[in-house]
C-alpha positions as CSV (number, residue, x, y, z in Angstrom):
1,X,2.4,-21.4,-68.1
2,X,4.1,-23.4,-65.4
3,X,7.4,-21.6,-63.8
4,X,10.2,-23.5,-62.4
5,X,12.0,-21.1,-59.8
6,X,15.4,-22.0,-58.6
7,X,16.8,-20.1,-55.7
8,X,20.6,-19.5,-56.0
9,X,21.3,-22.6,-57.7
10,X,25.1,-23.8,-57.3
11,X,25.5,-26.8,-60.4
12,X,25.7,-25.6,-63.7
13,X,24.7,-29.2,-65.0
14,X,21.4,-29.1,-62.6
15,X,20.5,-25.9,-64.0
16,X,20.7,-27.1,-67.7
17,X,19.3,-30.1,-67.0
18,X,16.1,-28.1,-65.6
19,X,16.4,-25.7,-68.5
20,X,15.4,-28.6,-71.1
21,X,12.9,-29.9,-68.6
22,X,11.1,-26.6,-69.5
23,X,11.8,-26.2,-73.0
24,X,10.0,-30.2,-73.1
25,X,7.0,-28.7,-71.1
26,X,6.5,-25.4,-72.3
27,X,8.0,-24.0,-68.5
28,X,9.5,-20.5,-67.7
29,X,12.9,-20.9,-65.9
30,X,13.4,-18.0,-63.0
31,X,16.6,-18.2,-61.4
32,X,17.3,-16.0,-58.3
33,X,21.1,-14.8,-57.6
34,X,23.3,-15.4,-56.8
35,X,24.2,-18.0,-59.3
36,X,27.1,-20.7,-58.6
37,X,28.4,-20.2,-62.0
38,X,27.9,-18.3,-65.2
39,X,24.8,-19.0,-67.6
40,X,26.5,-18.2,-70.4
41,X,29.1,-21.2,-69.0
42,X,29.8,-24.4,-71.0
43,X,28.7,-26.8,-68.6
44,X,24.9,-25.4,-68.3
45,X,24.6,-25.3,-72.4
46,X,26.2,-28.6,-72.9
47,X,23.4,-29.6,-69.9
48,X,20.6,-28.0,-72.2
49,X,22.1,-29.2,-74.9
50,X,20.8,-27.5,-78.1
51,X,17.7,-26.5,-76.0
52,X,19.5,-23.6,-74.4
53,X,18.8,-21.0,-76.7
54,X,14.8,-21.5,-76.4
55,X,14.5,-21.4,-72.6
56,X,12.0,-18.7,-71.7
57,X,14.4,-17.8,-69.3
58,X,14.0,-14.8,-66.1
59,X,16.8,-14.0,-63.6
60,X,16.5,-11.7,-60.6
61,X,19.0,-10.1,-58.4
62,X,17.8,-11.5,-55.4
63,X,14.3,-13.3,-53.8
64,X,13.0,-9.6,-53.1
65,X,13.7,-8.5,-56.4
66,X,11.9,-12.0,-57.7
67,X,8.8,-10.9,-55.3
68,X,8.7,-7.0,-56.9
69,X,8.3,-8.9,-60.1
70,X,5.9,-11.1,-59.8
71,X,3.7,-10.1,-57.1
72,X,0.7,-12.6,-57.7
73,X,2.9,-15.8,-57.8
74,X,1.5,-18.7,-56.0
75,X,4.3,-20.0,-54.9
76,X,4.6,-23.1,-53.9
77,X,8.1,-24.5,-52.1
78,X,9.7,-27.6,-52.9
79,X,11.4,-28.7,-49.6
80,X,12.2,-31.8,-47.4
81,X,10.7,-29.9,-44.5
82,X,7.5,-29.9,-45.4
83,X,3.9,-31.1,-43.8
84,X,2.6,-32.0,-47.6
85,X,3.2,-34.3,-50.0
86,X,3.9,-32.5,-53.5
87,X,0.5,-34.5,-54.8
88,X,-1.7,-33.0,-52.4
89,X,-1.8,-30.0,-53.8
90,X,-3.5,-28.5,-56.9
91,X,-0.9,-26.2,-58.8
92,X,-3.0,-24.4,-61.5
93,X,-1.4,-23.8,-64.5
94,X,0.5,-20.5,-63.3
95,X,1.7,-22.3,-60.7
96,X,5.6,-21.0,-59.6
97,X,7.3,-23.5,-57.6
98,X,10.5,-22.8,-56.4
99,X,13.5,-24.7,-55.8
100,X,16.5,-23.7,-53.4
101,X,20.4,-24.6,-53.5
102,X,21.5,-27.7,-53.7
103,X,23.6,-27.4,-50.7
104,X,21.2,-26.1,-48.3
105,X,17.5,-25.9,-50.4
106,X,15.3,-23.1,-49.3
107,X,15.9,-21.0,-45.7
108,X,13.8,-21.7,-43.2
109,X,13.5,-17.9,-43.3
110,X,11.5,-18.1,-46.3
111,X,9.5,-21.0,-46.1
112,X,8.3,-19.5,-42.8
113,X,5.9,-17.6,-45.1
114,X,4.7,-20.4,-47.4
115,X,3.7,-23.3,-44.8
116,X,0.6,-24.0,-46.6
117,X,2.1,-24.1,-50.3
118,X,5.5,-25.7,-48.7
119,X,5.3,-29.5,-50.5
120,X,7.8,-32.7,-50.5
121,X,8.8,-35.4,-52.3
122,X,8.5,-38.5,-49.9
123,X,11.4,-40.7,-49.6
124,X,12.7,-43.8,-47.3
125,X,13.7,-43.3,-44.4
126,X,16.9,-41.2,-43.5
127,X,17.8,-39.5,-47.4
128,X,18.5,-36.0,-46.9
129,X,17.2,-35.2,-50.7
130,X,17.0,-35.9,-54.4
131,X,19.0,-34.8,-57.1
132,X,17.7,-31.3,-58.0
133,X,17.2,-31.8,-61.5
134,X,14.7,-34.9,-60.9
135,X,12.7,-33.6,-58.2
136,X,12.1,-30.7,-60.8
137,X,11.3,-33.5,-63.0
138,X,8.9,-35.1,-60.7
139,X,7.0,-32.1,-59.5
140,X,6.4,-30.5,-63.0
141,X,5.0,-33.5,-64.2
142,X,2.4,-33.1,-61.5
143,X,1.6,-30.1,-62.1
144,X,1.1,-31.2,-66.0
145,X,-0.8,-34.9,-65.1
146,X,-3.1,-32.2,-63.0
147,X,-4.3,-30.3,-66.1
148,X,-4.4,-33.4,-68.0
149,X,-1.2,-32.5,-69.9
150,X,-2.7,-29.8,-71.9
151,X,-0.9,-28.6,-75.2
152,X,1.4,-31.5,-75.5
153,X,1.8,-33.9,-76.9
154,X,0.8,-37.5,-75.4
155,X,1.3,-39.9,-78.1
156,X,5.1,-41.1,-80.6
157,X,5.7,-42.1,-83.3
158,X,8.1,-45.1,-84.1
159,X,10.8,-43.8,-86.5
160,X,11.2,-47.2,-88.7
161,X,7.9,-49.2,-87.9
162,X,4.2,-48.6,-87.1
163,X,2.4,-49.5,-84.1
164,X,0.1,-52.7,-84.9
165,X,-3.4,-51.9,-84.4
């Protein structure tokens, strides 16, 4: 199972957004404190929508605490600071990658540790970042095109027609 970590995330909406990201792909949602708001708040449900109440959902108490718990994570960090490009990279499908604030992303701290798993989503020239909930978006997708999708499902139905053959 893929896992989406987000590292002291600040925007309720962001959060629930992300949250019905990994309800749609089968993802477990981690989120390290400290949180900018309250789960249980209105904003992140009415993000999630009715999707809420089936995230596979972790929380930790801090980055060390998230370590202690899941010592074999391959952890890969999403960050504009980074010397690879998000599709260079083969996830597996255990993958963890992690997310930081949306004020400030991940410290340089941390990422110290991960240069080799530290990935980014290219962009034109000067743009400091993308909204957090769509480069989620764009790097779990990867990581599912990578394993060819496996488990969901790839074709829709039309609701009042049929596709002509």
């Amino acid at each position: 199972m893929l896992n989406i970590v987000l590292l002291e995330p600040e925007i309720p909406a962001n959060t629930g957004n992300i949250g019905r990201t990994c309800v749609a792909t089968g993802s477990r949602l981690h989120l390290i404190k400290p949180l900018g708001f309250d789960i249980s708040e209105k904003a992140v449900r009415r993000a999630g929508m009715d999707y809420w109440k089936d995230i596979d959902l972790h929380v930790y108490e801090n980055f060390e605490d998230f370590l202690n718990q899941n010592p074999d994570a391959k952890l890969y960090m999403a960050t504009t600071k980074a010397e690879h490009v998000y599709t260079e990279v083969e996830y597996g499908p255990d993958a963890y990658i992690m997310f930081g604030k949306e004020s400030a992303g991940i410290p340089e701290e941390i990422l110290m540790n991960y240069r080799e798993t530290c990935v980014r989503i290219p962009m034109m020239g000067e743009t400091r970042s993308l909204n957090l909930s769509n480069s989620v978006a764009i790097m779990v997708y990867e990581a599912l095109r990578q394993g060819d999708f496996a488990s969901m499902k790839l074709a829709g139905e039309l609701h009042r027609h049929q596709w002509g053959e």
